[in-house]
ZABA-112086 format. One record per residue (C-alpha): residue number from 0; residue in three letters; x, y, z. Coordinates in Angstrom, 3 decimals, always signed. Layout:
! ZABA-112086
R   num   residuo         c1         c2         c3
R   NUM       ALA          X          Y          Z
...
! end
This chain:
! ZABA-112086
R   num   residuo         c1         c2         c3
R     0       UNK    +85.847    +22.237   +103.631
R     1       UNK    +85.819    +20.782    +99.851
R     2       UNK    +84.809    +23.817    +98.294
R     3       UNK    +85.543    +24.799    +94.711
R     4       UNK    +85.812    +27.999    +92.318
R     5       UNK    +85.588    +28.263    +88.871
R     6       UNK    +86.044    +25.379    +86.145
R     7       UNK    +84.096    +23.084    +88.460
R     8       UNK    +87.484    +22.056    +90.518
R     9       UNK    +87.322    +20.512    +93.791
R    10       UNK    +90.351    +20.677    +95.096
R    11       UNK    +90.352    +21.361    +98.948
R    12       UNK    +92.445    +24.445   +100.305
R    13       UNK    +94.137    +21.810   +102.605
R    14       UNK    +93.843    +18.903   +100.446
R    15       UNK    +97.293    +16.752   +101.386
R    16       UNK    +99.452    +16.042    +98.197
R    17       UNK   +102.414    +14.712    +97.566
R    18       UNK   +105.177    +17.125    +97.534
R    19       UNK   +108.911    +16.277    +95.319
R    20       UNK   +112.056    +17.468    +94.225
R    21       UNK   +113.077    +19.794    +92.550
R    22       UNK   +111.954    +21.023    +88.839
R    23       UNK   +115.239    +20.162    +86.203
R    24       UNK   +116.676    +23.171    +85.002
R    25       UNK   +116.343    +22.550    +81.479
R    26       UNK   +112.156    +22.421    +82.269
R    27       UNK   +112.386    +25.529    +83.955
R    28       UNK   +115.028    +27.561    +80.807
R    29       UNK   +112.008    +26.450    +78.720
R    30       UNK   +108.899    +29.022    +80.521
R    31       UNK   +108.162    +31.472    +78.058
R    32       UNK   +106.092    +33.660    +80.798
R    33       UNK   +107.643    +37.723    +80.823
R    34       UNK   +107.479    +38.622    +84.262
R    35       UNK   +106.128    +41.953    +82.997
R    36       UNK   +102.844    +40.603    +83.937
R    37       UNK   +104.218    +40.877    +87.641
R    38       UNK   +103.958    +43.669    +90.471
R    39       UNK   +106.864    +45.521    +91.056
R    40       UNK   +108.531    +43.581    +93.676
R    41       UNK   +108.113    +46.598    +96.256
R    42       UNK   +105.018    +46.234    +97.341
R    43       UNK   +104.727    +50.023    +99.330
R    44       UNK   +107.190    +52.707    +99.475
R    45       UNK   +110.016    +52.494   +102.332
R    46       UNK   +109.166    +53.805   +105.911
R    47       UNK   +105.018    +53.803   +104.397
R    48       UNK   +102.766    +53.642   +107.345
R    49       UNK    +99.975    +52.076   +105.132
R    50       UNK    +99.944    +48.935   +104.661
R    51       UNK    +97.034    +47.310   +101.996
R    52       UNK    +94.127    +45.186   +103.761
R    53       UNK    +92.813    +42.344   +101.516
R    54       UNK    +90.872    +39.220   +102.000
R    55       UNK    +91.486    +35.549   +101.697
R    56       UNK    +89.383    +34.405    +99.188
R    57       UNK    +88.625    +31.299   +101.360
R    58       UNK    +86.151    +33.609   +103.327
R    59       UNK    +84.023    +33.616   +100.470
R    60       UNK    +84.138    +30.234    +99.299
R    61       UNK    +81.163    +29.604    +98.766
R    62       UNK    +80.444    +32.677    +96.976
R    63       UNK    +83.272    +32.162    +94.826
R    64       UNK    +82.468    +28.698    +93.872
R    65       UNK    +78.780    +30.168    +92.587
R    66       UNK    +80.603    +33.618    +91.079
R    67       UNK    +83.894    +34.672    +90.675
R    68       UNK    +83.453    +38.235    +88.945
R    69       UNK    +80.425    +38.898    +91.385
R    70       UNK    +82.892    +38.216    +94.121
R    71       UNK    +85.364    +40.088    +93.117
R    72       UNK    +83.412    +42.924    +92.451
R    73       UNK    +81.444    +42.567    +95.624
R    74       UNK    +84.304    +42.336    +98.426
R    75       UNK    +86.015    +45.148    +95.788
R    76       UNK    +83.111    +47.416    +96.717
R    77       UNK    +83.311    +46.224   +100.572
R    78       UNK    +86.490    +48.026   +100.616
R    79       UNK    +89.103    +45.401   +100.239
R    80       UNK    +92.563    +45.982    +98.167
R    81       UNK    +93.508    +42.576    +97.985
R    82       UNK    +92.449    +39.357    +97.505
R    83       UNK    +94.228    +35.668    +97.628
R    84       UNK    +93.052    +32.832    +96.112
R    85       UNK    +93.323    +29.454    +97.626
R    86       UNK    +94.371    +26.016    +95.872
R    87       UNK    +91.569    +25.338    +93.502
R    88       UNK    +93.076    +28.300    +91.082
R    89       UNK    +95.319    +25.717    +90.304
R    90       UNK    +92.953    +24.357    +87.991
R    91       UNK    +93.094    +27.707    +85.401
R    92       UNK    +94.129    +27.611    +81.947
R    93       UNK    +96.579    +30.538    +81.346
R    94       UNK    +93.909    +32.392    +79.536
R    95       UNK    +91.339    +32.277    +81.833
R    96       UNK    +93.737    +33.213    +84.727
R    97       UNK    +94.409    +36.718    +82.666
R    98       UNK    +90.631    +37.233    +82.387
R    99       UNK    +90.572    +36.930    +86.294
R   100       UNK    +93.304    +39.799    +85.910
R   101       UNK    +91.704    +41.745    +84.051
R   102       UNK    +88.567    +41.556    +86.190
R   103       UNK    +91.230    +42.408    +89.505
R   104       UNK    +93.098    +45.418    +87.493
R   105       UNK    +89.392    +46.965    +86.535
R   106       UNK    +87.911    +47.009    +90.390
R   107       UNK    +91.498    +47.863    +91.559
R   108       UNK    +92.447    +44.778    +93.313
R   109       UNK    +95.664    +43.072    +93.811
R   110       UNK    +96.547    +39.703    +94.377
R   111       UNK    +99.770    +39.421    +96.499
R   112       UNK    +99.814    +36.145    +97.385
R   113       UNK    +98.130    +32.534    +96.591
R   114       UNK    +97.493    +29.153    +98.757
R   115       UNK    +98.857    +26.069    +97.092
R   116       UNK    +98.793    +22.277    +97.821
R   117       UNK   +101.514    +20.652    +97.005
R   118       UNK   +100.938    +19.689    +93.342
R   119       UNK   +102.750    +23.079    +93.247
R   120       UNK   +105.701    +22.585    +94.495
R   121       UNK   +106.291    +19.382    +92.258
R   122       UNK   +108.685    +18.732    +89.216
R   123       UNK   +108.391    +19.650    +86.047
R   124       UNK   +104.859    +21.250    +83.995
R   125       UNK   +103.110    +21.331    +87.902
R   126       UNK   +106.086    +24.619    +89.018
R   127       UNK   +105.575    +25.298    +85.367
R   128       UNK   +102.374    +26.250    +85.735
R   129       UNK   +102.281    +27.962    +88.939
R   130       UNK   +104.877    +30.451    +87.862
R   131       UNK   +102.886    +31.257    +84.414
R   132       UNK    +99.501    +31.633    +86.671
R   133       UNK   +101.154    +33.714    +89.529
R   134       UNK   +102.937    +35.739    +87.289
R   135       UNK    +99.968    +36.656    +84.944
R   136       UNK    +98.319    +37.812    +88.417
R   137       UNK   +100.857    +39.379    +89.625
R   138       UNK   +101.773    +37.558    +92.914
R   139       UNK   +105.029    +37.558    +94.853
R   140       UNK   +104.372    +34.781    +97.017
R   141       UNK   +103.562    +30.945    +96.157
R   142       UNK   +102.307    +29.990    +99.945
R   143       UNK   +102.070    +26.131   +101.189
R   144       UNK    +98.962    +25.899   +102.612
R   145       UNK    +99.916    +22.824   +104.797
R   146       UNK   +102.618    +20.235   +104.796
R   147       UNK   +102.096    +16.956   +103.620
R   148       UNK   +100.013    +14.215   +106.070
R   149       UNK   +103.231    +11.771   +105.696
R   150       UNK   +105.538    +14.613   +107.247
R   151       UNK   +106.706    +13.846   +110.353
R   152       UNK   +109.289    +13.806   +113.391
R   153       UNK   +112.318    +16.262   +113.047
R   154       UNK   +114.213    +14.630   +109.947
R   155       UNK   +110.819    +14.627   +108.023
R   156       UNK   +110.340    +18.264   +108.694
R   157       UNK   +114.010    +19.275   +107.813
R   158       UNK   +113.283    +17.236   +104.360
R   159       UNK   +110.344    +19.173   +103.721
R   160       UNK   +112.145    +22.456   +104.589
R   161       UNK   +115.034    +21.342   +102.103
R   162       UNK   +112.450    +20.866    +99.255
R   163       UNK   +110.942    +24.686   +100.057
R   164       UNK   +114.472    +25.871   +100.288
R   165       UNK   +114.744    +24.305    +96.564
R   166       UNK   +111.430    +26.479    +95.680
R   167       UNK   +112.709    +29.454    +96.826
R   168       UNK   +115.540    +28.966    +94.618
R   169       UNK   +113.442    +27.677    +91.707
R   170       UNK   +111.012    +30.682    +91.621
R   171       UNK   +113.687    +33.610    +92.021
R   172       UNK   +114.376    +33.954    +89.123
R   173       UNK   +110.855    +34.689    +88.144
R   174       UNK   +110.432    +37.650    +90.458
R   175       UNK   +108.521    +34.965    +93.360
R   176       UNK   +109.134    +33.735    +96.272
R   177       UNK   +107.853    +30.688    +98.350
R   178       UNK   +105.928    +30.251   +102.097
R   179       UNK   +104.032    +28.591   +104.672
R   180       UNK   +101.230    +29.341   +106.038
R   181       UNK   +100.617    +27.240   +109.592
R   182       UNK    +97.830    +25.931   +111.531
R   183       UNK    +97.483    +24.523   +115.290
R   184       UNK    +99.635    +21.632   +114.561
R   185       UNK   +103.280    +23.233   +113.699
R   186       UNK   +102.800    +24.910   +117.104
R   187       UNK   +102.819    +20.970   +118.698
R   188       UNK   +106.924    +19.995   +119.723
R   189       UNK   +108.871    +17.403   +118.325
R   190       UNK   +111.249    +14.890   +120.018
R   191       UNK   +113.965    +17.499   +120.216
R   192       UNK   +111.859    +20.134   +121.785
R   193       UNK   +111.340    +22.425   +119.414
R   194       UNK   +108.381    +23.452   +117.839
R   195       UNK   +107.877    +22.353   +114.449
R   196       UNK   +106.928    +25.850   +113.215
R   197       UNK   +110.661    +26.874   +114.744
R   198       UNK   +111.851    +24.265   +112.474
R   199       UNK   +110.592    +25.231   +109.385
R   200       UNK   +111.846    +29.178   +110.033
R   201       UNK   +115.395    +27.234   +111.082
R   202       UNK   +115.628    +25.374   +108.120
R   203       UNK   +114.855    +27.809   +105.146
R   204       UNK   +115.886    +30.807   +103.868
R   205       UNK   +115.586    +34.583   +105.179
R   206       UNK   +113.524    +35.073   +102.256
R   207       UNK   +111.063    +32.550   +103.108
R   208       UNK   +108.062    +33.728   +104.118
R   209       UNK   +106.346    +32.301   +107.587
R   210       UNK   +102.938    +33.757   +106.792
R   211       UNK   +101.058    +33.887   +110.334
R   212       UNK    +97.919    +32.391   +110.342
R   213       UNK    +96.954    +34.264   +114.240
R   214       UNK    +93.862    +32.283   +114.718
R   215       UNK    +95.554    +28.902   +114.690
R   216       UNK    +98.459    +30.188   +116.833
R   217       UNK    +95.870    +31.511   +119.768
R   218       UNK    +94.186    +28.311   +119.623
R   219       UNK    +96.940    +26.549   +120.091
R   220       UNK    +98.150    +28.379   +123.081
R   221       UNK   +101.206    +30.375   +121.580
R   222       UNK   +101.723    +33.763   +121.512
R   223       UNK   +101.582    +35.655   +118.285
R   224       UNK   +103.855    +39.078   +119.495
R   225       UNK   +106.249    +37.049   +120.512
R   226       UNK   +106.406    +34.929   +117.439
R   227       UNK   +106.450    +37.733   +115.348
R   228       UNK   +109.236    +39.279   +117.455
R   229       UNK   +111.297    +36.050   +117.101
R   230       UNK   +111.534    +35.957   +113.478
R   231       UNK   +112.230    +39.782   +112.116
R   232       UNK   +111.251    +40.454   +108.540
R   233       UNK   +109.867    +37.034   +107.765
R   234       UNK   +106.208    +37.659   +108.401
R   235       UNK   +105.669    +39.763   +105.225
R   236       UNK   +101.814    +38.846   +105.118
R   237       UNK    +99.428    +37.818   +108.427
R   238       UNK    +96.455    +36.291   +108.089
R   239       UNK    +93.687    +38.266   +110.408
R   240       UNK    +91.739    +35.327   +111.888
R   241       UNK    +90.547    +35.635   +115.565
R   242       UNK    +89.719    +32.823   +117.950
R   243       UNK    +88.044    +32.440   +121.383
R   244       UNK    +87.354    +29.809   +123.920
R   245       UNK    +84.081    +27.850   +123.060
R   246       UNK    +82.654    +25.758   +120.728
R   247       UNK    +80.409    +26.433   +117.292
R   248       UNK    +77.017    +26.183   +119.090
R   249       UNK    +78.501    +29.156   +120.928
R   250       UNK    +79.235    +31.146   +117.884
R   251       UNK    +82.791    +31.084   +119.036
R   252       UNK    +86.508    +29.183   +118.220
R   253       UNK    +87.164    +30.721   +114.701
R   254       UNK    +83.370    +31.788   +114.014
R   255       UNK    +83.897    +35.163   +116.323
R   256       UNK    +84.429    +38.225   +114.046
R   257       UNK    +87.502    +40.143   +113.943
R   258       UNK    +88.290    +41.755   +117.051
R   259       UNK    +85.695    +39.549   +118.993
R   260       UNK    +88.016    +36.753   +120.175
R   261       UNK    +91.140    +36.943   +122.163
R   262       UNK    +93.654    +38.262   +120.135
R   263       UNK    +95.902    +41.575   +120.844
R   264       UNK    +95.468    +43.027   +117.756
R   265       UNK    +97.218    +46.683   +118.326
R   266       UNK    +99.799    +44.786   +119.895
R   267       UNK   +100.456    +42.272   +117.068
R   268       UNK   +100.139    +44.632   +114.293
R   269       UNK   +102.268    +46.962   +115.571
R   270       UNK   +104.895    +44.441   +116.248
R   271       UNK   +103.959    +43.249   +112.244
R   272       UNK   +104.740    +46.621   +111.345
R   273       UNK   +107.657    +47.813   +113.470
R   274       UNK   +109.373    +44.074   +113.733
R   275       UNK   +107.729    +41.520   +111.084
R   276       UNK   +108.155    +43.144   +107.942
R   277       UNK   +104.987    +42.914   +106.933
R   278       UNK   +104.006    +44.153   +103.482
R   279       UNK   +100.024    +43.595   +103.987
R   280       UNK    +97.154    +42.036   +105.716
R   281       UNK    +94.605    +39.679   +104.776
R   282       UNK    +91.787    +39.293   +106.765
R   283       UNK    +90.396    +35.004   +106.818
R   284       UNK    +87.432    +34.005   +108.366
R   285       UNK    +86.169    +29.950   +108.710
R   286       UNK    +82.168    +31.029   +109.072
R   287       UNK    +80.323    +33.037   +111.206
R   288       UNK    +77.048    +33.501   +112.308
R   289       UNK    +76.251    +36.105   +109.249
R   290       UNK    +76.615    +34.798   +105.461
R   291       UNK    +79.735    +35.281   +103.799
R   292       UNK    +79.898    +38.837   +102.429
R   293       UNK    +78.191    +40.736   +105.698
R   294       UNK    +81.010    +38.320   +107.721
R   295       UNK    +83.370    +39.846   +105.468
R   296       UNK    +82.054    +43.416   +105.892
R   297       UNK    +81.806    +43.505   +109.280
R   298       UNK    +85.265    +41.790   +109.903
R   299       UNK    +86.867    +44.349   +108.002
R   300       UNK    +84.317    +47.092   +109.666
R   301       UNK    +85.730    +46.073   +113.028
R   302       UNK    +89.371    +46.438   +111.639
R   303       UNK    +88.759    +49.766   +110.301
R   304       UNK    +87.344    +50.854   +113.898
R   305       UNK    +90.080    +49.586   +115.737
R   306       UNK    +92.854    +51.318   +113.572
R   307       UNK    +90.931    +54.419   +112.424
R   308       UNK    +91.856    +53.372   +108.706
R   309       UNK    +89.111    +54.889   +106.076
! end
């Protein structure tokens, strides 16, 4: 999965790096970014029943890497209202990330959210630059992608969550906030019997967002309602990735489309809804057995049958 977008980068949406302290305050009093360039921070009107469907760009990646206004404008025309982009953005020059804008506020797309490694999350011009780039596209959420490969055992996880706490502190300020977005693993328990996904929602802030990848979670044998009602206004975006029993020469695991796999979707989305906070969905997809743009169609096809959204 070492695809790239844009500025020939290859960095890897799960590529492990090294994540630090935090960014010196005097670095941080020195970002000339306005945060004009940023949504408002309320996302959709109180008590809404809407809620925005977008896509994780990841879906696409290979399309992406090839064309990034064709993309945009293709899974625009699809239907979708929002998109997020995945580590290699971190690559953009400033400039080139407000042409990307541009491009998003012409086809009326929004970008909520992005997937980071952990270069990041790291001292100094590294949170520099992911404030200026999220800001100019008008993000609210700066999401880990994965933890580091060294973290492990309860006292590494509690370090890591200490260093995201710092983040979430770091980027307030600038209208943002921090996440993590899990996989199978966090769902594994530690020594102390707790799941390392509990410790990571223990150990940070309210305002941290636990964005759900469901996928993952029914692979590993958890239950996704339940998570969601264990952990009330913290899952402010889901990630709408189904799974079923059976391998890739079956077209099944994460290749099934939305709706095809296991997953209790009215049941999780309403508990997203009602329970999780959420503020909007993004549908991800690994492959399937269509190409990438009629995977994403008929993924978000499926959706729109299931919940009678136009």
């Amino acid at each position: 999965m070492n695809n790239s977008f844009s500025l020939g980068t290859s960095l890897s949406r799960r590529t492990f790096l090294a994540i630090s302290g935090a960014i010196p305050a005097a670095i941080a009093s020195q970002l000339s970014i306005t945060v004009s360039a940023a949504e408002p921070a309320t996302l959709e009107p109180a008590g809404a029943k809407r809620y925005p469907i977008g896509l994780e760009l990841y879906s696409v990646r290979g399309e992406l890497a090839r064309d990034l206004p064709m993309t945009l404008k293709t899974v625009a025309k699809l239907g979708y209202e929002v998109v997020e982009f995945y580590s290699p953005y971190f690559k953009w020059t400033p400039a080139y990330t407000k042409d990307v804008r541009a491009q998003m506020d012409d086809l009326g797309l929004r970008c909520y959210s992005t997937h980071n490694g952990f270069e990041s999350f790291t001292p100094s011009e590294n949170l520099v630059h992911a404030i200026e780039l999220n800001q100019i596209l008008g993000t609210r959420y700066i999401v880990l992608a994965s933890a580091p490969g060294r973290t492990s055992g309860v006292e590494g996880w509690k370090h890591l969550c200490e260093q995201l706490a710092t983040a979430v502190e770091q980027l307030k300020p600038h209208g943002l906030s921090a996440g993590y977005h899990n996989h199978q693993a966090e769902w594994a328990k530690l020594d102390n019997g707790q799941r390392i996904i509990e410790v990571i929602a223990e150990n940070t802030p309210k305002e941290f967002v636990l964005q759900l990848d469901v996928g993952t979670c029914e692979e590993a044998g958890a239950d996704p309602v339940a998570w969601v009602k264990a952990n009330p206004g913290r899952i402010k975006v889901m990630h709408l990735k189904d799974w079923a029993p059976g391998g890739r020469g079956e077209e099944k695991g994460y290749r099934v489309l939305f709706g095809e796999g296991v997953t209790p979707w009215k049941e999780l989305l309403a508990a997203a809804e009602s329970v999780g906070g959420v503020e909007y969905f993004l549908i991800e997809q690994e492959g399937s057995r269509y190409s990438e743009f009629e995977t994403a169609k008929r993924c978000l096809d499926n959706y729109r049958a299931m919940f009678g959204k136009a």
